[in-house]
C-alpha positions in Angstrom: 25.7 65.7 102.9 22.6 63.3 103.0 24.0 61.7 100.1 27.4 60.8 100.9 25.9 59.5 104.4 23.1 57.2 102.8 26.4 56.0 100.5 28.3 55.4 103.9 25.0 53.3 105.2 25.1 51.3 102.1 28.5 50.6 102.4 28.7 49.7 105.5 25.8 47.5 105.5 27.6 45.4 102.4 31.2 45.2 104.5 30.1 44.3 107.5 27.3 41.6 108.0 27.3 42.2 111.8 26.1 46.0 111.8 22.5 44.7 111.9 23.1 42.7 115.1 23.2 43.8 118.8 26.7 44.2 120.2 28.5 42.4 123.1 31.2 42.9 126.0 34.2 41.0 125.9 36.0 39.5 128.5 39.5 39.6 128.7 41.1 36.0 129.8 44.9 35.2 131.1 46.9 32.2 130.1 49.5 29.8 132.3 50.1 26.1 131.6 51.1 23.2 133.8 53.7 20.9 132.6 55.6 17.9 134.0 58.7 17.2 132.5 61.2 14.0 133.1 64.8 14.8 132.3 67.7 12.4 130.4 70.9 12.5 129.9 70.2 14.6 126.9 67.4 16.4 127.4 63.6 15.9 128.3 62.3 12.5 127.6 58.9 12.5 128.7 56.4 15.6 129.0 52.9 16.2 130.0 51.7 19.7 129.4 48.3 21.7 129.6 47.4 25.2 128.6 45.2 26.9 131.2 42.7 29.8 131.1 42.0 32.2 133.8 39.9 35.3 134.5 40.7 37.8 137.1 39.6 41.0 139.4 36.1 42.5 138.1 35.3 39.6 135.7 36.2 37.1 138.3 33.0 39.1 140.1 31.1 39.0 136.9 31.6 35.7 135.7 32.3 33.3 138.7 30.7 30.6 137.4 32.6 31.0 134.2 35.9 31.4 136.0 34.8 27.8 137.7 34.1 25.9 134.1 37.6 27.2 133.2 39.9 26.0 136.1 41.8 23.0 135.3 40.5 19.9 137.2 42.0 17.6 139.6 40.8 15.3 137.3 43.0 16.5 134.4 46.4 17.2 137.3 45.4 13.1 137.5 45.8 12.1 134.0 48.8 14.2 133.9 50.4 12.1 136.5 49.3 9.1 135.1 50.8 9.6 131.4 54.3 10.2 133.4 53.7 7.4 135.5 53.1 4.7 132.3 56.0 6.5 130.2 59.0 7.5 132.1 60.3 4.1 131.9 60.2 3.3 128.6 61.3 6.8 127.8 64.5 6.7 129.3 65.5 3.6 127.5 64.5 4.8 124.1 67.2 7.8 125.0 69.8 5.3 123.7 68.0 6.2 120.2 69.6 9.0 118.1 66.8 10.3 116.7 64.5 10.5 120.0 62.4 13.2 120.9 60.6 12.5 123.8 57.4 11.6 124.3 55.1 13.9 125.0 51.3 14.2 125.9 50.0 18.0 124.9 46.9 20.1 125.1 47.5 23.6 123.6 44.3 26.1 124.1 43.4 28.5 121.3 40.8 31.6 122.4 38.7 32.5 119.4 36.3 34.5 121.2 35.3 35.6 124.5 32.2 37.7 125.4 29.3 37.5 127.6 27.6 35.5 125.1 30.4 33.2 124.9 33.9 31.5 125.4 34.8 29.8 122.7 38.7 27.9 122.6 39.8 25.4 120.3 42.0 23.0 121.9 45.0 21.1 119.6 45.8 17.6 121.3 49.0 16.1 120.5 50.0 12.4 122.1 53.5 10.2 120.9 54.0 7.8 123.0 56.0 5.7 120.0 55.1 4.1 116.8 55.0 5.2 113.1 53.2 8.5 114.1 51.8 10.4 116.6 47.6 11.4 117.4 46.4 14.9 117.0 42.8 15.3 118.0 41.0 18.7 117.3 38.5 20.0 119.6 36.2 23.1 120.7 35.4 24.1 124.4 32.4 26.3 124.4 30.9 27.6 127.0 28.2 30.4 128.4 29.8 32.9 130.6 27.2 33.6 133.1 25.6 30.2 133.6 29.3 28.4 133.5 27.6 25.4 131.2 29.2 23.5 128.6 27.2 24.1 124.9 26.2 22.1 122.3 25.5 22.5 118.7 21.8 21.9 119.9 22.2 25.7 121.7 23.4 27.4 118.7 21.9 26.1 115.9 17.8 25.7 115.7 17.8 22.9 113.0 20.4 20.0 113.2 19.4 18.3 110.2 20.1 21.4 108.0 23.5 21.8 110.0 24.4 17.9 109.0 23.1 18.6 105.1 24.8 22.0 105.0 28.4 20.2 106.5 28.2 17.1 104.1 28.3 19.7 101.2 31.0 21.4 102.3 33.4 18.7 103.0 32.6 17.2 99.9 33.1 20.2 98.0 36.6 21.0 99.7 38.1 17.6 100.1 35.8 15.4 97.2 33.8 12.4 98.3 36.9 9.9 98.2 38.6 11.3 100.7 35.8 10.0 102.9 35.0 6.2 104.9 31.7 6.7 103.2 28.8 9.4 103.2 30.0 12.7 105.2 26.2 12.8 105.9 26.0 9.4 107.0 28.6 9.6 109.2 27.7 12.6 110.4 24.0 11.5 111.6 25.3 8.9 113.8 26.6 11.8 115.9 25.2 13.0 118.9 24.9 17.5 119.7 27.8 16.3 122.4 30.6 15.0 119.7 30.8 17.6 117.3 33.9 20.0 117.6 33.6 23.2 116.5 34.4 27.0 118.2 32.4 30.0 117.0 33.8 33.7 115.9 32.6 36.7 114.7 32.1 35.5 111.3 31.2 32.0 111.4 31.5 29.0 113.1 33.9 26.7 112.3 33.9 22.5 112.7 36.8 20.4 113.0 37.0 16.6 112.4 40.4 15.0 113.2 42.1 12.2 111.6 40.8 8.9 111.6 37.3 10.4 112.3 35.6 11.0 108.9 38.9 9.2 107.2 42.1 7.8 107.3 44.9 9.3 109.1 46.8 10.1 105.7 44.1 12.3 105.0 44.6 14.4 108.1 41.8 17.2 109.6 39.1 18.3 107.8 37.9 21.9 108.3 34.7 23.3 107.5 32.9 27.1 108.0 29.4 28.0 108.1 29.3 31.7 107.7 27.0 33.6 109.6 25.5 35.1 106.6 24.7 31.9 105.1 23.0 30.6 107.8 21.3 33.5 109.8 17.8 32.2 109.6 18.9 28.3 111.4 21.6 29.8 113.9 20.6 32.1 117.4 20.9 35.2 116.5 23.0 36.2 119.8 25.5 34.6 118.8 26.2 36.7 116.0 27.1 39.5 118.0 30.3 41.3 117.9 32.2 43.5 120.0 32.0 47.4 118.9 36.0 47.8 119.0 36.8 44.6 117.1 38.4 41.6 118.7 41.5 39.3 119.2 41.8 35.8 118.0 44.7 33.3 119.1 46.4 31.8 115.9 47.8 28.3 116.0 50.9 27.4 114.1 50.4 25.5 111.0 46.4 25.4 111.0 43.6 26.5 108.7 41.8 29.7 109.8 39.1 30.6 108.1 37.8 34.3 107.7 36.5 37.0 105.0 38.8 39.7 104.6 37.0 41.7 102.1 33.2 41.7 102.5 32.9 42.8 99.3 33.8 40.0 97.3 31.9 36.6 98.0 34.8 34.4 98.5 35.9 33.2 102.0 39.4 33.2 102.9 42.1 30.5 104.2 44.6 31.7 106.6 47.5 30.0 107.9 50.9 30.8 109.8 53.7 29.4 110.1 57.5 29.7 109.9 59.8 29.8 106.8 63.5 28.5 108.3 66.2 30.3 106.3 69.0 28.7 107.7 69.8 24.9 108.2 72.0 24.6 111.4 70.1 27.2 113.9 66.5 28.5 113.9 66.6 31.0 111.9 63.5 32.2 110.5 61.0 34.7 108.7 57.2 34.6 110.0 55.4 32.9 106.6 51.9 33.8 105.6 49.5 31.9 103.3 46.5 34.0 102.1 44.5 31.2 100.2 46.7 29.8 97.6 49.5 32.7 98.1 52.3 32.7 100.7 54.0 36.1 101.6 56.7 36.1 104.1 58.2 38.8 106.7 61.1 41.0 105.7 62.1 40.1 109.3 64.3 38.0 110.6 63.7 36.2 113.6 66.9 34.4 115.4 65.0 31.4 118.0 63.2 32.7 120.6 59.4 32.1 120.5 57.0 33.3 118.2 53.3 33.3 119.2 50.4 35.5 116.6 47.0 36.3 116.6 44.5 37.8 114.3 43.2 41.8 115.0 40.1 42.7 113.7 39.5 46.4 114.4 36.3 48.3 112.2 36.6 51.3 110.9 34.5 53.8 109.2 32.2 51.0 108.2 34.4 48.3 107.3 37.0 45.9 109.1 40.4 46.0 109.4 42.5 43.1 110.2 46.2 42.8 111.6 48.4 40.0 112.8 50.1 40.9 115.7 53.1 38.8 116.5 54.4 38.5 119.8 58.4 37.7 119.6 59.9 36.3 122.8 63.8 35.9 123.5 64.6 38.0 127.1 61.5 40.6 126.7 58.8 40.3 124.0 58.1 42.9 121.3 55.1 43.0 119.6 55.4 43.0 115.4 52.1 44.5 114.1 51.1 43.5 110.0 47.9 44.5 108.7 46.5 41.7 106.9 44.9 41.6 103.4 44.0 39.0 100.3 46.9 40.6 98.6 49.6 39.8 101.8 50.9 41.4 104.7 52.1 44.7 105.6 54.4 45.9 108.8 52.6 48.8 110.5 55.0 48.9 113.7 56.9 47.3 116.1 56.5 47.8 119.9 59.5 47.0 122.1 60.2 44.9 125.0 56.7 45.1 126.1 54.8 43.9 129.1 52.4 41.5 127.8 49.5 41.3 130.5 49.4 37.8 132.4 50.3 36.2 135.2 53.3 33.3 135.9 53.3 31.5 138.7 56.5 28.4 139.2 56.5 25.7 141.6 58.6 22.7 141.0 58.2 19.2 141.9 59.4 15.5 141.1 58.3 16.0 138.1 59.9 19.2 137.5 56.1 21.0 137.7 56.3 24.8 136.4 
């Protein structure tokens, strides 16, 4: 009755910030990686590896510019070759160590949205080449679809020096001002629209600063979200646009993700996955959630293989649902589906040995190039 459906309006208005804004299309985006790898008497002793992002068939047509800004470079191939060149050497003679692990050179790609508004990927750097510790460097590629350009902060956001206040309050109110060199504001006005890192979702947009940028490496990254909600009046509104049938987001291992899981409460949530290792000897392991300051693991048990997840947000009646779905890889891949709340996870279903969409293509060289 006209009741119950002004209720439902109401409802769905407080639940879901993005039923005010206009929709978009998503575009769907494949995966492969390059990777040179130098083999030991033991094992692998010096790696170089990249993640790379393709599109195909009608969005290829769509988007060819876009499809362009994503191909790897022969720039990239170069430094590749380069880090393998300046490392093999020395690599192979730290073998003789028993505690050795190779060194390795790393750039993992994380999609956290993809529309025709935009691409947005965080990328995870990892480099050891030696020494008391390795780097990490967090970054965000972000780029417009039809026009194939790289974007700035300066694109998104109408008023930079409300974006630098707005950041300087939120890293000092999650990490306290002595974690910092000095002045997350001061720092933070000596950069230009080109250094920040950040990738935007459907709730927010997120900014990452790795160690030894706004302090010291014991510290670690800093993450910080401004909310679309929060902000609507200083960001482009197209931008806080949202697929109709909810999305998929790419979850690394071990990271902060920030999102609201209940729009009806005003607190934020922190999200990260990981693994819980029952067993010493092999890799044994349950899939381990923390929701905030709670951790909730899997009743299943996973025996090695490879684990990748992502984060499922799928609306309905008004509201959004959201599910982890977690790919599990030994000879095929099933697909482990929990939905996801502030109170832990749930397993929905499993789907078996199934065809994950994709493309692999192997060549090898002297490098052992896959």
């Amino acid at each position: 009755d006209g009741d119950n459906l002004h209720a439902f309006d109401e409802e769905k208005e407080k639940n879901n910030f993005q039923v005010e804004v206009s929709k978009v299309n998503p575009i769907q985006l494949y995966k492969d990686y390059i990777a040179f790898e130098e083999w030991g008497d033991r094992g692998v002793v010096c790696s170089s590896k990249r993640d790379i992002i393709r599109i195909f068939d009608d969005e290829l047509e769509k988007y060819p510019k876009l499809n362009n800004a994503l191909n790897i470079s022969d720039k990239t191939v170069e430094q590749m070759t380069l880090f393998m060149g300046d490392n093999i050497e020395y690599a192979l003679e730290e073998e003789k160590n028993e505690y050795f692990g190779g060194y390795k050179d790393e750039s993992k790609l994380y999609v956290q949205r993809a529309d025709d508004v935009i691409v947005s990927i965080r990328e995870n750097q990892y480099q050891y080449t030696g020494g008391a510790h390795p780097m990490s460097v967090f970054t965000g590629i972000n780029i417009d679809p039809v026009t194939g350009e790289t974007l700035t902060v300066s694109d998104v956001f109408t008023d930079s020096t409300i974006l630098i206040e707005v950041l300087s309050e939120k890293l000092i109110e999650k990490y306290g001002e002595d974690l910092f060199y000095t002045s997350p504001e001061e720092l933070l006005n000596e950069y230009t629209p080109e250094q920040f890192s950040w990738t935007t979702g459907y709730q927010g947009i997120t900014f990452y600063f790795s160690p030894y940028e706004l302090a010291p490496y014991a510290a670690g990254a800093q993450y910080v979200t401004i909310w679309f909600e929060e902000a609507k009046e200083w960001i482009d509104e197209k931008y806080m646009s949202a697929p109709k049938d909810g999305y998929v987001a790419e979850l690394p291992f071990n990271e902060e993700v920030h999102l609201d899981l209940n729009a009806e409460t005003p607190e934020k949530d922190v999200l990260t996955v990981g693994k819980n290792f029952v067993e010493e000897t092999v890799e044994v392991f349950q899939m381990a959630v923390s929701i905030n300051d709670e951790t909730y693991f899997s009743e299943e048990i996973f025996y090695y293989g490879d684990l990748k997840t992502s984060l499922a947000c799928v609306p309905d009646q008004g509201r959004n649902r959201y599910y982890l779905y977690a790919e599990y890889t030994i000879e095929g891949t099933d697909l482990y589906v929990y939905e996801l709340t502030e109170n832990g996870i749930k397993l929905q279903g499993t789907l078996e040995n199934v065809r994950m969409p994709g493309i692999v293509l192997e060549q090898w060289d002297s490098y052992h190039q896959t």
